[in-house]
N, C-alpha and C positions, 0 to 999 in steps of 0.2 A: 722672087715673088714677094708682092710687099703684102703685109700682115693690117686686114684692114680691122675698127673699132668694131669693137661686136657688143651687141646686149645678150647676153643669155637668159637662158629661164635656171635656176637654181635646182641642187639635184633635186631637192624637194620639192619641186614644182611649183613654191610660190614665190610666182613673180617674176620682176627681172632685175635681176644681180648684178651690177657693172663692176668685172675687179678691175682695180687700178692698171697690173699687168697687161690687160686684153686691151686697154688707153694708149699702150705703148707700143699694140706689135709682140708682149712678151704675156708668156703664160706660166704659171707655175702647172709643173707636170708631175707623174707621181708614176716610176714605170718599176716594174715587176716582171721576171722571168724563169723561167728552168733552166737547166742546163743547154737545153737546145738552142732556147734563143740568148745563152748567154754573151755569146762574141756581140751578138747584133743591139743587146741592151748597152752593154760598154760601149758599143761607137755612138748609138743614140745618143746618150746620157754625154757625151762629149762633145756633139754635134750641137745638141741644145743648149747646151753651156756655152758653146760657142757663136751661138746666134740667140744669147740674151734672157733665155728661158732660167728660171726658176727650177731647180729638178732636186726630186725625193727619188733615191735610186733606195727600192723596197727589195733588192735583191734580187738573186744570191750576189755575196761579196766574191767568193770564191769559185772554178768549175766544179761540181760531183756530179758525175753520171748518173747519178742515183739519185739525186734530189727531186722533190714534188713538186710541179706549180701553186698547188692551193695556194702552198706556206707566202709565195709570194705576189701572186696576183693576187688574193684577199686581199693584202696588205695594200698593192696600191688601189682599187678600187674602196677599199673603206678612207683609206686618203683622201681620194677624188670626193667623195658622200660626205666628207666630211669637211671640206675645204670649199663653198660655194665659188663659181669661177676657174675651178683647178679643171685638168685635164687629164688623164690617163693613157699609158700605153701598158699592155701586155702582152708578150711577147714568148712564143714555143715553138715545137716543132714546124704543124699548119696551124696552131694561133686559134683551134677547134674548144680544146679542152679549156684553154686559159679565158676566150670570151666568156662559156657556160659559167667559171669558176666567177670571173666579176659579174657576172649578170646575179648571179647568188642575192648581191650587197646590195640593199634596199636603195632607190634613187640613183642605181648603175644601169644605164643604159650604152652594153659593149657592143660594137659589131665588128666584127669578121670583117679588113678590106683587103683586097687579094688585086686592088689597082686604085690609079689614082682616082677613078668616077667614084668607084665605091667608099673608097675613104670622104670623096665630098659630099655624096649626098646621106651618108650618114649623120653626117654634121647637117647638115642644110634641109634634112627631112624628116628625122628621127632626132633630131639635137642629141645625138651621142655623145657619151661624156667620156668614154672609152671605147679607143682603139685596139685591135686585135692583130696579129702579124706572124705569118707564119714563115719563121727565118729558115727554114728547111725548102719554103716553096719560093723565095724570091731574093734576088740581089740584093746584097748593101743601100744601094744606089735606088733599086726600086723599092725598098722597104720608106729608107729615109723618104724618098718623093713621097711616099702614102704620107706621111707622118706629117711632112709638110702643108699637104695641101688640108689634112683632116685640120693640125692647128689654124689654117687661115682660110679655114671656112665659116660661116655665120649659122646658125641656127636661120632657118628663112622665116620663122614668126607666122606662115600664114595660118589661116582659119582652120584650113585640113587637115593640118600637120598637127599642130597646137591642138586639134581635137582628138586625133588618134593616139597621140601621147600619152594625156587628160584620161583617155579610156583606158591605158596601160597603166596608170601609176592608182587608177583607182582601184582596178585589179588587186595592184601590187600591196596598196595599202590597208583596203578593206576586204578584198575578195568580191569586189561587186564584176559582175560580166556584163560586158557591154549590150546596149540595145540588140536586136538584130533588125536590119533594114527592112 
């Protein structure tokens, strides 16, 4: 699947950000997991390295059964907030707790994809900036395709999308509620 030019909107929502990476097919990524998604983090993190990608492995370095996601999905969604153009994965058992956890991080917009439509139109309707994956609910092989298609999907920019976002982030920033119809 080839990796087409994208403009994004910035996590901060102003504007649109070109990174050099997204010119090339290549994204710098920022992934984070628990114990559960830990096998599936190491093949990622090696797969993307291997297809060109930029990667911040935010942990764990090590297995422990007993480790938290916060400590590590925080860590790559304030990555992602903090690196205009970057992208995210976080990764646990159903991929439940570690979305809620980056969604936390101001200008983190994570979703939940449990297939390939879903990972796309998170990107192409919600301009997600974080992915979710639940390595207890899917193959190797079907995690990495989400992953795929989330990286070489577009933000779709239209008017609808672009205004419901708009209503999210003013939410997020001021506390204002949106109109109601």
């Amino acid at each position: 699947m080839a990796l087409a030019v994208l403009t994004l909107v910035r996590a901060d929502g102003t504007g649109n950000g070109r990174a050099q990476l997204w010119k090339t097919g290549r994204v710098r990524v920022y992934i984070g997991a628990d114990h559960a998604g830990y096998e599936l983090k190491n093949h990622l993190v090696s797969w993307l390295k291997e297809h060109g990608h930029e990667v911040t492995d935010c942990g764990p370095s090590v297995y422990d059964a007993e480790d938290d996601y916060p400590a590590f999905c925080l860590r790559a969604a304030e990555g992602v907030a903090g690196d205009p153009g970057s992208l995210g994965i976080v990764i646990g058992g159903s991929g439940n707790g570690e979305q809620i956890s980056a969604n936390k991080v101001r200008g983190i917009r994570a979703a939940l994809a449990w297939s390939e439509e879903t990972a796309q139109l998170a990107r192409e309707h919600n301009n997600a900036n974080v992915v979710s994956l639940g390595a207890r609910m899917h193959t190797t092989e079907e995690a990495t395709g989400f992953v795929e298609v989330f990286l070489g999907t577009a933000f779709s920019g239209s008017a609808r999308h672009s205004r419901r976002i708009a209503q999210v982030q003013a939410y997020e920033t001021i506390g204002q509620l949106p109109s109601l119809p």
